[in-house]
C-alpha positions as CSV (number, residue, x, y, z in Angstrom):
1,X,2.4,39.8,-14.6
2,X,3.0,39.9,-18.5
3,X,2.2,37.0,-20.4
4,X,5.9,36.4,-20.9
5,X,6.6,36.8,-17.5
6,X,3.4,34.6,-16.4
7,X,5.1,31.5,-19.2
8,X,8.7,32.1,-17.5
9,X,6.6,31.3,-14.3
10,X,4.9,28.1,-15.8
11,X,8.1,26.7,-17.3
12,X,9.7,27.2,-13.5
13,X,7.0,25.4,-11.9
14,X,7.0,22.4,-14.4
15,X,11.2,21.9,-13.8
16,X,10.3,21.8,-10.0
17,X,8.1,19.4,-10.8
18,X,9.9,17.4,-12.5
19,X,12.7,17.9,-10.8
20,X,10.8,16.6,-7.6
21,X,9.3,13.6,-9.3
22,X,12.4,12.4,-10.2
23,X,14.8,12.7,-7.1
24,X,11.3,11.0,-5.2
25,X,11.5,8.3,-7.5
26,X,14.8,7.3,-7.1
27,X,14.9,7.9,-3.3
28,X,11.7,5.2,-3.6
29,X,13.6,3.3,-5.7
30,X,16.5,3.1,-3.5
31,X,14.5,2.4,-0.3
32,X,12.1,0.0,-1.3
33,X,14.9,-2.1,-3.6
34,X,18.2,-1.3,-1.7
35,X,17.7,0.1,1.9
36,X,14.3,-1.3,3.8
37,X,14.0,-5.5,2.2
38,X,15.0,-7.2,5.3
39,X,14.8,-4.4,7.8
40,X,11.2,-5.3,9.3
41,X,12.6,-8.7,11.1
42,X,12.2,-7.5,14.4
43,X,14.3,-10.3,16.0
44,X,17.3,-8.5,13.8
45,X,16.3,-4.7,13.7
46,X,18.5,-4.0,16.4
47,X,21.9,-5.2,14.3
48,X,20.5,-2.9,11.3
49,X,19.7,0.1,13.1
50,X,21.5,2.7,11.3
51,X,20.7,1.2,7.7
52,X,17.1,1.6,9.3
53,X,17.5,5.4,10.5
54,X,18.9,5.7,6.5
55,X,15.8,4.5,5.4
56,X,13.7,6.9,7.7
57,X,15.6,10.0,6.9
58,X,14.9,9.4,3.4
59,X,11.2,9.1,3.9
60,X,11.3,12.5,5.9
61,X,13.6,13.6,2.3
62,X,10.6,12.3,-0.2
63,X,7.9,13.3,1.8
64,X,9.4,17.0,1.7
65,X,9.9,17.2,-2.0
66,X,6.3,15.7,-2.5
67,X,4.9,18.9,-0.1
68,X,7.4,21.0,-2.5
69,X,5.8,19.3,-5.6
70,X,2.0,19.9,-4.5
71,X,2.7,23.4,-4.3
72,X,4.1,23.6,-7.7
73,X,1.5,21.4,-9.5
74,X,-0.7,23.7,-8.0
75,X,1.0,26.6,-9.7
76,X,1.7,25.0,-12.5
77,X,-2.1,24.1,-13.1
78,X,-4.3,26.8,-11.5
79,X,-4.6,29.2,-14.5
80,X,-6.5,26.1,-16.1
81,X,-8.8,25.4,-13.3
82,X,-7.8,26.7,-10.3
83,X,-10.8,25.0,-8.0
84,X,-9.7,21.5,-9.6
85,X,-6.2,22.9,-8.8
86,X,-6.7,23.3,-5.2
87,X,-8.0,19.7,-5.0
88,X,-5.7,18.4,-6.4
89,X,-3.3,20.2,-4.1
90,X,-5.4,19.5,-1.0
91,X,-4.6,15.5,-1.6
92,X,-1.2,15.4,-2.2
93,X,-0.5,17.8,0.5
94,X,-2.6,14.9,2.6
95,X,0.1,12.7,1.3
96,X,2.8,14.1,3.0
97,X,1.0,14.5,5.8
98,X,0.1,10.7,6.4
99,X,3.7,10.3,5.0
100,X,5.1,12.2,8.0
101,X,2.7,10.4,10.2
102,X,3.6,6.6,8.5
103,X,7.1,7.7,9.3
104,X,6.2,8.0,12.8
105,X,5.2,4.6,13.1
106,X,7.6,3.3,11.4
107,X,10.1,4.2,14.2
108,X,8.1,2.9,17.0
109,X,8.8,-0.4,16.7
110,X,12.8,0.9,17.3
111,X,11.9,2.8,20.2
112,X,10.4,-0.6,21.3
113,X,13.3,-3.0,20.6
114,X,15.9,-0.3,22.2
115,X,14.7,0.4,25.4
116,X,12.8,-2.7,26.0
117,X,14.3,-2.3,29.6
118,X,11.7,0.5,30.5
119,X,8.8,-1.5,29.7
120,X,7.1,-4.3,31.9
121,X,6.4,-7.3,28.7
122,X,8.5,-10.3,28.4
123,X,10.5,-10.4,25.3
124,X,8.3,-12.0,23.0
125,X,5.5,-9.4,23.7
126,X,8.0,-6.5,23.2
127,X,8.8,-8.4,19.3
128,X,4.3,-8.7,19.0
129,X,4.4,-5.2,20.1
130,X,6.5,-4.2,17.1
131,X,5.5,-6.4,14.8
132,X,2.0,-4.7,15.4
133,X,3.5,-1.3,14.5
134,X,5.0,-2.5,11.2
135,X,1.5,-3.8,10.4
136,X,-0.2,-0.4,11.3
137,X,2.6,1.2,8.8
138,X,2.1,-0.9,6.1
139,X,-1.7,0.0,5.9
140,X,-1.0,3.7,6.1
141,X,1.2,3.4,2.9
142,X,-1.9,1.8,1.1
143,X,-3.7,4.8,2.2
144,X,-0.7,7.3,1.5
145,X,-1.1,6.0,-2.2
146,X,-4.4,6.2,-2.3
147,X,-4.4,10.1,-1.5
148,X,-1.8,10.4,-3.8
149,X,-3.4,8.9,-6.6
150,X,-6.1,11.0,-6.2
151,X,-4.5,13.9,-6.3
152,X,-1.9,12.9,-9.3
153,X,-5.2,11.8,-11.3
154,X,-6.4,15.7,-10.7
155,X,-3.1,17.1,-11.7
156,X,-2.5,14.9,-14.6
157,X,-6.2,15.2,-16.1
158,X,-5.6,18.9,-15.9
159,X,-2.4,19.0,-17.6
160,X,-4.1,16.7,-20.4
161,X,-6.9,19.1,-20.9
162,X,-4.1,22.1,-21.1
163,X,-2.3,19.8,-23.3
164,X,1.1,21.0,-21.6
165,X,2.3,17.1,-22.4
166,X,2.0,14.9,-25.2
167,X,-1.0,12.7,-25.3
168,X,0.9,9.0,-25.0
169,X,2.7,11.0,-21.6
170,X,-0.9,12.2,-20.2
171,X,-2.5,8.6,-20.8
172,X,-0.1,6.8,-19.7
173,X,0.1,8.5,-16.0
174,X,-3.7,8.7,-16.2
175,X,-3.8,4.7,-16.2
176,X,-0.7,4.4,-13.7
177,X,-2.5,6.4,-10.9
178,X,-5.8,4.9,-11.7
179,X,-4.8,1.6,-11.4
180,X,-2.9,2.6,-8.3
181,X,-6.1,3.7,-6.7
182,X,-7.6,0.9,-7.6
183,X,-5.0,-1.6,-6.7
184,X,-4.5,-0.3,-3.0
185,X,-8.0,0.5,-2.3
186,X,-8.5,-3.3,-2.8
187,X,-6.1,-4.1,-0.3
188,X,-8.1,-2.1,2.2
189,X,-11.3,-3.5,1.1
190,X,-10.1,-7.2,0.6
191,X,-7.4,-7.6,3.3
192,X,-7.1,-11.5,1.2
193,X,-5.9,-9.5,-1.7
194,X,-2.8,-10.8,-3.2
195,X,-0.1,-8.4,-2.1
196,X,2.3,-10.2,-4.9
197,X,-0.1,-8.9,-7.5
198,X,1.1,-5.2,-7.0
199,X,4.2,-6.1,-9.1
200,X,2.0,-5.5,-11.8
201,X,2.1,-1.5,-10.5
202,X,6.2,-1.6,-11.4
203,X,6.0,0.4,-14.7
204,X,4.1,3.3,-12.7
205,X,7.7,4.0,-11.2
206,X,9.3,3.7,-15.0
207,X,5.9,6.6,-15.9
208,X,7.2,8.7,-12.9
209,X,10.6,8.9,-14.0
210,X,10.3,9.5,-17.5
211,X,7.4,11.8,-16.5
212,X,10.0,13.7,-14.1
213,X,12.7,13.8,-17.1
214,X,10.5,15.0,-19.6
215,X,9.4,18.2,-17.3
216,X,12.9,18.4,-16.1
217,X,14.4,18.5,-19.6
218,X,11.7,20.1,-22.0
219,X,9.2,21.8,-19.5
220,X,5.2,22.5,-21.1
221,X,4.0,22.6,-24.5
222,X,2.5,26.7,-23.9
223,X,1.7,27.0,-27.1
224,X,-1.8,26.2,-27.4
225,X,-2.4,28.4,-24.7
C-alpha cells in the first residue's frame, strides 16, 4: 500500500467507526429510554410481547455494529500498536459475545410465560422462574460494560497517543470508560451499591455520540503521522 492509499484506509475505518458509535447509541438510547422501561413486569410481559421482541431485535442490531466496530478500531489503530490493538479488539469482540449471550437470556423468561402449559410449576413459580432470568441478565450487562470499557479505554488511549483526536475528545472518553469500569465493577463487588447512582454515567452516552459525529463528520487528524 502507498502512504496515500494506507490514509484513504485510516480515514475509512474511522467513518465506520463513527458511523457505528453513533447508530449504537441511539439504538441504546431508544431501548433503554423508549422501548424496554416497563417490559420486565413479568405479570404483564405477555400483553407487551412484541414491543419486547422490538427491543430484542435491536440488541441483536447493536451488538452486530459493535462486532463491526471492533474490527475497525482495530484497523483503525494497529499501525500505532498493533499488540495493544489486538487487545483492545479481543475485549470488545467479548462484548458482543456476552451481548449475544445476555440476549439470550433476556428471552427466556418469554419462552417461560408463553408456554407455561408445558412445564409442571404453579403459576407463581413460572413468574419466580422468570423473574430469576431477568436478574441473571441484568448482571451480564454489568459485565458486558465492563469488557467494553476495557477495551474502549485501549482504543481510546491509543488514539490519544496517535493524536488522531483532539485532546478535550480523548480525555473526555478516557474518563467516561474509566468511570464506567469502575462504576459496574462495584455493582459486582458490592451487590448494596446504589444502582440510582449510575445516573451519574449519563454524559458517557452524550461522549459517545459526539465521539461518533466527530469521526463520522471529520475522520483523524493524520497529520502528525
Amino acid at each position: 500500500m502507498t502512504e496515500n492509499s494506507e490514509q484513504k484506509e485510516i480515514q475509512k475505518q474511522a467513518k465506520i467507526v463513527g458511523f457505528t458509535y453513533l447508530v449504537t447509541t441511539l439504538i441504546g438510547f431508544l431501548n433503554n429510554f423508549l422501548i424496554k422501561p416497563g417490559l420486565h413486569k413479568t405479570e404483564t410481559l405477555l400483553q407487551s410481547e412484541f414491543q419486547f421482541r422490538i427491543g430484542v431485535m435491536l440488541d441483536v442490531l447493536m451488538y452486530a455494529l459493535v462486532m463491526w466496530m471492533a474490527v475497525a478500531l482495530y484497523l483503525l489503530t494497529k499501525s500505532i500498536h498493533k499488540n495493544r490493538a489486538i487487545l483492545g479488539f479481543v475485549f470488545r469482540a467479548a462484548e458482543a459475545v456476552i451481548g449475544f449471550v445476555i440476549v439470550l437470556i433476556y428471552l427466556a423468561p418469554l419462552t417461560i410465560l408463553k408456554k407455561a402449559g408445558n412445564y409442571h410449576f404453579n403459576d407463581d413459580n413460572l413468574h419466580s422462574l422468570a423473574s430469576v432470568f431477568f436478574n441473571i441478565y441484568s448482571m451480564g450487562s454489568n459485565l458486558h460494560l465492563i469488557l467494553m470499557s476495557i477495551g474502549a479505554i485501549i482504543f481510546m488511549s491509543l488514539l490519544q497517543t496517535a493524536s488522531y483526536i483532539p485532546k478535550w475528545l480523548g480525555y473526555w472518553g478516557l474518563l467516561t470508560y474509566v468511570t464506567v469500569l469502575l462504576g459496574f465493577s462495584l455493582q459486582i463487588l458490592l451487590p448494596e451499591f446504589p444502582r440510582n447512582l449510575m445516573m451519574v454515567m449519563a454524559p458517557g452516552a452524550l461522549f459517545e455520540l459526539i465521539f461518533g459525529i466527530w469521526l463520522l463528520v471529520k475522520g483523524v487528524n493524520l497529520k502528525k503521522v
